[in-house]
N, C-alpha and C positions, 0 to 999 in steps of 0.2 A: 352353281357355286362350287361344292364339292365335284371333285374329278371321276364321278362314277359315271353314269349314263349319259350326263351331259358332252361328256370330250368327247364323247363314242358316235355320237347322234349328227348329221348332218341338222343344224340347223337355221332358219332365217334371223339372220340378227337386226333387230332393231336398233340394238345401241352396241358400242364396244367393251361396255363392262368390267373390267377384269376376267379378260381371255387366259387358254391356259397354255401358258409355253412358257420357255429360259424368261428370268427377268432380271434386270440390273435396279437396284435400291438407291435415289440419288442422295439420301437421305438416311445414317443409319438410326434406329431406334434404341434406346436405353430401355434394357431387361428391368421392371420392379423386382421385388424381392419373388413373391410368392402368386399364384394364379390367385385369383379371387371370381367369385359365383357373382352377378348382376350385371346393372344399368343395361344400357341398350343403346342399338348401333340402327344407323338410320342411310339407308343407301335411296340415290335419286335411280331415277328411271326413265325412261324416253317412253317403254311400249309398255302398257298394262298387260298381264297374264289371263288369256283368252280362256284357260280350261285348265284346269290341276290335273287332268287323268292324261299321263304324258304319250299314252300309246297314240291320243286322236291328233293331240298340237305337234307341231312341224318350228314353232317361232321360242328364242330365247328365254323372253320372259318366263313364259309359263314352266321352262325346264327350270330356270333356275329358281323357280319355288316351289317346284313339286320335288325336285331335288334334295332336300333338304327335311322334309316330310313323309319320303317311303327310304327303304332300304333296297339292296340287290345282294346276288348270293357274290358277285365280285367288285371289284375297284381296283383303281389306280392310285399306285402311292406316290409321293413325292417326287420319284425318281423316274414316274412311269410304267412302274414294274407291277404287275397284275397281283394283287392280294387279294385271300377271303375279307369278303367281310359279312354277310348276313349266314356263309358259309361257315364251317369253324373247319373243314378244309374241303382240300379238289383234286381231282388225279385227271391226264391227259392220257387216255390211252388207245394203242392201235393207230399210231400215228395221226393221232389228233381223232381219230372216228369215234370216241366214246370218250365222255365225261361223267366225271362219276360226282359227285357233291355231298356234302354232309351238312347240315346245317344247324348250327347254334341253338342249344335248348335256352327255353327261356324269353327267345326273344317275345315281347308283346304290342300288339295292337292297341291305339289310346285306347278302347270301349273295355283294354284286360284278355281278352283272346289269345290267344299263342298263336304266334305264326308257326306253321309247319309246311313240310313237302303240298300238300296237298291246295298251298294258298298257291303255291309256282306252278305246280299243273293246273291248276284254274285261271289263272294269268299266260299260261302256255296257249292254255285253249280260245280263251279269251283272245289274243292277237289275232289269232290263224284263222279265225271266225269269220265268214266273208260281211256277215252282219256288222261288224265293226269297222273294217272298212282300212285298219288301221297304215297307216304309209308305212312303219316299221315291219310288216307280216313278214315280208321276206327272208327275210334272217329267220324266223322260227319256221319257214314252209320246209327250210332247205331239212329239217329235222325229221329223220326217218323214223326214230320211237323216239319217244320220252316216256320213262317208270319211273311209278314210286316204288323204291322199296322197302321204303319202313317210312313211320312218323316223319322224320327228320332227315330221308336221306331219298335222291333219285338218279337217274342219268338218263343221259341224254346221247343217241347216238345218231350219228347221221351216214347216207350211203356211202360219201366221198370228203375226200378234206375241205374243207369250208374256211377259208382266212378269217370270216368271222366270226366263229365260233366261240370260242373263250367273249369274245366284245359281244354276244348277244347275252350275252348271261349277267354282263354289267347291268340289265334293265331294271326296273324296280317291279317289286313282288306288290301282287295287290288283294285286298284282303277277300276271299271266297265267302266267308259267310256273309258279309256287306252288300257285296254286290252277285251275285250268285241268282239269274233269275230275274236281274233287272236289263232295261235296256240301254245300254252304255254309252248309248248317242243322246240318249235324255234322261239325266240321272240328275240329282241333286246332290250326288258326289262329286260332280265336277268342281261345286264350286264350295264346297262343305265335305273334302275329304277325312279321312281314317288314314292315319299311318302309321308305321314301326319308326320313322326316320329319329332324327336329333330336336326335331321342330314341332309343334303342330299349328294347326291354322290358328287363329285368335280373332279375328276382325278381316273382312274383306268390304271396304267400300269401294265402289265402283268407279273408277275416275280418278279418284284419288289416294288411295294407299291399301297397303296387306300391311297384317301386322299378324306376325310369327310370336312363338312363345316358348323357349326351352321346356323339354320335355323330361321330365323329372323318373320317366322309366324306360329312358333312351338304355340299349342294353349296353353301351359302350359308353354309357354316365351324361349324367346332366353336362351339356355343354354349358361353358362359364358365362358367355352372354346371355342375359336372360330373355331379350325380344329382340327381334329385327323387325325394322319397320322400312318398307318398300314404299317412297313414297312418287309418286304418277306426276313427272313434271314434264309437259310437252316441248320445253327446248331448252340446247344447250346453258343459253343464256339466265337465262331465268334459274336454272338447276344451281350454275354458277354463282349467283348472288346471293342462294340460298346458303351452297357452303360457308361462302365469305361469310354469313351472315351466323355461320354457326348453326345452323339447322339442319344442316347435312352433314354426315362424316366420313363419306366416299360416294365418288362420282367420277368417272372419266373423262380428263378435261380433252379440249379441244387442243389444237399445236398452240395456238397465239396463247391461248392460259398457260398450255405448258411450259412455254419457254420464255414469254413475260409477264404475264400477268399475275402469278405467282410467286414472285423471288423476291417477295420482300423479305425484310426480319420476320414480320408477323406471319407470314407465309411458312416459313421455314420452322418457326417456334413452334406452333401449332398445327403441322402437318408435313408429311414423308409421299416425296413423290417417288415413282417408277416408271420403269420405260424396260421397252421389251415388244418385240416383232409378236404380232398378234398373229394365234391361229385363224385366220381370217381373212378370205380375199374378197374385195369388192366388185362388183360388173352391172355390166350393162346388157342387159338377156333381152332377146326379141321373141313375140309372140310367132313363132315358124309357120300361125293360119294368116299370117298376115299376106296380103297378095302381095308388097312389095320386099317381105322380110323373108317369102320361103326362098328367094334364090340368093344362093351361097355369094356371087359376085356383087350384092348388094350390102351384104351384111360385113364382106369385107371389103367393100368399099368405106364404110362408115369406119371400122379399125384405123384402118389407114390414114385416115380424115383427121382420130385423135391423137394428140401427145400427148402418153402418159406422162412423160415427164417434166412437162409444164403443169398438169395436172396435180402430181409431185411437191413442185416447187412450190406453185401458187396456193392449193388448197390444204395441201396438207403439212409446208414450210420444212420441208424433206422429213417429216416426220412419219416415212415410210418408204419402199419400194413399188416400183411399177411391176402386174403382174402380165404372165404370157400363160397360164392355164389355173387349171382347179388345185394342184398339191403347193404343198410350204417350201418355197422356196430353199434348198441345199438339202432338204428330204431325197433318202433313197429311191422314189419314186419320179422325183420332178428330172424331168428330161435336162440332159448337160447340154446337149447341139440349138437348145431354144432359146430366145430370149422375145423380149416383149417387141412387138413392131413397133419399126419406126415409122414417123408419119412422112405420110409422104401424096402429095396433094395431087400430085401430077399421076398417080397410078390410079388416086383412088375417080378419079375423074372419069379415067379409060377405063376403069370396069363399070362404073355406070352409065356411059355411053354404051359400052356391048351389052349393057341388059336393057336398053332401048330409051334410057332417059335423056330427052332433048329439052333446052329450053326455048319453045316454040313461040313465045309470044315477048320474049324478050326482056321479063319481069326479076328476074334475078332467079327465080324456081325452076327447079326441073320438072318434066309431066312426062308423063307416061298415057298412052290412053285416053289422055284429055283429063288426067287426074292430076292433081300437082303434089310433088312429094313432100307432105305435110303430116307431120306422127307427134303423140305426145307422150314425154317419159313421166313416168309415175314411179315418185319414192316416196318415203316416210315425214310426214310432219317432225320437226323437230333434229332432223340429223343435217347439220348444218353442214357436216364433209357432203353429204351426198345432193345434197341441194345445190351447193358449189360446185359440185362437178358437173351436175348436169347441164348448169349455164354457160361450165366452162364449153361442153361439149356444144352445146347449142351455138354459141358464135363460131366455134370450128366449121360445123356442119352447114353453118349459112355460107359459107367459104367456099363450099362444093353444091351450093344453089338447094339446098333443102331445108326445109322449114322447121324448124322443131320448139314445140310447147312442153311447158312442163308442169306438174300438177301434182300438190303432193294431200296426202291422206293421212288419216288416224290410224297409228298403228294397228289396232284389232279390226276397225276396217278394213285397212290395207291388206291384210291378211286373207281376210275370211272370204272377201266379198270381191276382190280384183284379184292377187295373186291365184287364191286355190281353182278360181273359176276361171281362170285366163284372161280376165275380161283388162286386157293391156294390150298396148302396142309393143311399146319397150319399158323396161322398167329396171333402175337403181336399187339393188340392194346387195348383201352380205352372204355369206357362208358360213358357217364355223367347221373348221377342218380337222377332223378325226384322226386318234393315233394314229391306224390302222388306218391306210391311204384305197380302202375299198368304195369306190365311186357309184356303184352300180344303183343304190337309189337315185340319186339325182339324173342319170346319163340313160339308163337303160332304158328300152322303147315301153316298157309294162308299166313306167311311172308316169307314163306321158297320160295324163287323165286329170281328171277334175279331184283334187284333192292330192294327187299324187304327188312327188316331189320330184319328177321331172316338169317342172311349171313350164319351161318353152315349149314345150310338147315337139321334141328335138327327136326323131329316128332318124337310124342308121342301123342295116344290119352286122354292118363288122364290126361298132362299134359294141354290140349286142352281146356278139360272140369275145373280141378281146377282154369284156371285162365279166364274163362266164368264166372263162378260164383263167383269169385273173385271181377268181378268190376259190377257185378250184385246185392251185399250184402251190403246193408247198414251199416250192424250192422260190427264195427272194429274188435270185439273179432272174432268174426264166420271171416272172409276175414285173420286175423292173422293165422287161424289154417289152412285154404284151402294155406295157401302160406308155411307153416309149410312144409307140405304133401308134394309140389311143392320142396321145397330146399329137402327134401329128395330124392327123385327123381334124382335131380340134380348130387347130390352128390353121389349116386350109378352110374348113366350112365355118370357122367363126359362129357358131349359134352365139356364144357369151363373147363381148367383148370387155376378157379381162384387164382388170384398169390399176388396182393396186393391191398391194398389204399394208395395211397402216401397224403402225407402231400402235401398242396399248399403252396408254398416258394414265394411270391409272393414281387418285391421290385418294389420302385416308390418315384419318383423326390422328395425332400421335401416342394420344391417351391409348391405343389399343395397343395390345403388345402378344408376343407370342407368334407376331407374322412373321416365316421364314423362307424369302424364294427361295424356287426349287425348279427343276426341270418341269414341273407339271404346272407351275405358278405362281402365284399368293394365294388362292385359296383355299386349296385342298386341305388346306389342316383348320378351317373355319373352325370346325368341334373348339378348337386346344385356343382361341383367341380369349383375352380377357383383357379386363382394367382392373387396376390397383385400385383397392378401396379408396384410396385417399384420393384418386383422379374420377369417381368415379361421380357422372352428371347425374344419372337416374338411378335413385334408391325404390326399388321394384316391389312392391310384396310380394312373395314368394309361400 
């Protein structure tokens, strides 16, 4: 939700949500008079939230409600620009090699505790713990000391300049007297958390909704909506009928709702849509233990095989771009000399004949070995772009004599149980893409692990090295050319065959007010949303 830890975080997106980038409002909103405190705001969901303690989960859901429920000592404002916020301020010193923090008296913990220094060194330690396992450690290993040195104040210095320094501090502080002594892989705060955030938990049924509850000693004030209610709806469709039906008041439509299915009067009377290139690229990642997937001329054969831009056209009704790597398209990082391949049938043919695939018995399949090339992609229940792509891809790939099945799961399944244990051939899903265009979780060889978030279990040693040096290099020009080097790379070995950026389609109640895109998004100012007492559906006790 909010742009603190969540933007910063690599993580698996389920649904497209309201991403956070530039946004265009098709729709303007009339300002009421005055904020007003109640009712409640009801957002749909594709993935239920696996675990509220954000250092173990890797997938969207779970950030964006734990988000909302702890604090950090920094954030991102509207503009993107790094503010205190659990902080009340920060100093960069020695050319980034020591951070100094101060932190807000006052703040408290729902049980009444006070957060201090001493909850951020317990949460420091806590990461770096090899018992926790956590995918995040790295950012806080790169940390040569951390001291308290008072109540409310510590620093943090590291050997060498770190690019993601200042973004590890964005994470949320988590309470030491709570958990202090427990085992954090089996805890009952995962699902029954304690926070400083704007939120606290209220209801968690399983399958079908979370329900949130403004927090009345939030130290930056009672936010004006009084509940958010997360409700667990397995497809687009269904989600959709819900809105129309008034029981949702945001949800991210698909392109055909974007651009008809919604322009009625009633459409328009009682709802503000947007549109705005999502931080978000979607692919097609291969398991690299696969015997047919570890050699590179196969996997770019399959590239070659697809049109993104029929892809484009058909599934997503150009309501996005075709991608060629991991960064945001016209970011400082994303290479100028690249663009997305084109298809082309006749190459990718010749490199699966040099990697030995013949069609020996005359059937339409190619075989290998006396094995015929037959793989299944795995995506998520319910995400009907990626389900459509994969079919798309599938008749492509019958076109170059390979078989492909498709199979999709429950998002917390799909997570826990296929994605973090490898157990996939190829598999359909998202990204969400970080200010700060530092890759090294997802690419680097030491993620390649069960749990880890390099899920292709993709090595390379230069790749290893370029993006070491990457968030070791101050200077942005020298870090643009080592990541230069890296997307070429990419782009010969093909582990990800990146396929688009969608645009975020994002609609929402018009009773709500106080929404102002920004460079960071719509959400980021969630706290400061309200309805005018006179629009308001739910009168809350309070």
């Amino acid at each position: 939700m909010k742009n603190n830890f969540f933007t910063i975080l690599f993580l698996l997106s389920a649904t497209l949500l309201v991403p956070h980038l530039r946004n265009t409002a098709e729709a303007a909103q009339i300002e009421p008079r005055d904020p007003n405190f109640g009712d409640r705001i009801v957002f749909g969901s594709i993935g239920e939230a696996s675990n509220l303690i954000p250092y173990l989960t890797t997938d969207a859901p779970s950030h964006e409600i734990a988000d909302l429920l702890f604090t950090a000592p920094l954030r991102y404002n509207g503009d993107l620009l790094v503010e205190p916020w659990a902080a009340e301020h920060f100093s960069v010193e020695e050319q980034g090699r020591l951070l100094r923090f101060t932190l807000r008296k006052g703040i408290l913990w729902e049980d009444g505790r006070e957060l201090t220094a001493e909850d951020v060194a317990f949460t420091y330690r806590l990461v770096i713990d090899p018992a926790t396992a956590s995918p995040y450690a790295d950012d806080f290993l790169r940390v040569k000391d951390f001291k308290v040195t008072g109540r409310y104040s510590f620093e943090v210095r590291y050997e060498k300049f770190f690019s993601r320094a200042i973004a590890s501090w964005m994470n949320p502080i988590l309470p030491k007297h709570i958990l202090e002594g427990q085992n954090i892989r089996d805890t009952p705060f995962s699902r029954k958390p304690t926070g400083s955030g704007p939120y606290r938990l209220k209801t968690w049924e399983s399958g079908s909704r979370i329900v949130l509850s403004a927090s009345p000693d939030y130290f930056m004030g009672r936010p004006h909506i009084a509940e958010i209610v997360y409700r667990i709806i397995p497809d687009t469709a269904s989600m959709f009928m819900e809105t129309r039906a008034g029981r949702l008041d945001v949800m991210d439509l698909n392109p055909l709702q974007y651009l008809w299915e919604t322009n009625s009067p009633e459409w328009e009377k009682n709802f503000a849509k947007y549109r705005y290139l999502a931080s978000v690229y979607v692919f097609l990642g291969f398991n690299l233990a696969h015997p047919f997937f570890s050699d590179a001329r196969v996997r770019k054969a399959i590239s070659l095989a697809i049109n993104r831009g029929e892809i484009v056209r058909g599934v997503l009704l150009d309501q996005g771009i075709p991608a060629f790597g991991p960064f945001k398209p016209g970011s400082w990082a994303c290479h100028p000399g690249l663009e997305p391949p084109r298809q082309d049938i006749s190459a990718a043919k010749e490199l699966l004949r040099q990697a030995g695939f013949r069609d020996s018995d005359g059937d339409g399949i190619l075989e290998k070995d006396g094995r015929p090339f037959s793989f299944t992609i795995l995506t998520n229940q319910g995400n009907e772009q990626r389900i459509l792509t994969a079919e798309v891809i599938q008749h492509e790939l019958a076109g170059i004599g390979i078989d492909v099945r498709i199979r999709t799961v429950e998002w917390a399944a799909f997570i826990k149980e296929f994605v973090h244990k490898g157990r996939f051939d190829a598999i359909i899903l998202g990204w969400t893409i970080p200010q700060d265009p530092d890759l090294y979780p997802i690419w680097h060889s030491s993620g390649a692990k069960e749990g880890g978030l390099n899920i292709t279990r993709y090595v390379n040693r230069e790749v290893d090295d370029l993006l070491e040096k990457a968030r070791s290099t101050p200077d942005q020009a020298q870090r643009a050319q080592l990541y230069r080097r890296f997307q070429e790379i990419l782009a010969e070995e093909q582990p990800y065959c990146f396929l688009f950026v969608p645009y975020a389609l994002p609609i929402i109640q018009r009773r709500f007010s106080g929404i102002k895109p920004a460079l960071a998004g719509i959400m980021y100012n969630f706290e400061d949303w309200w309805v005018d007492r006179v629009k308001q559906r739910y009168h809350l006790l309070e």
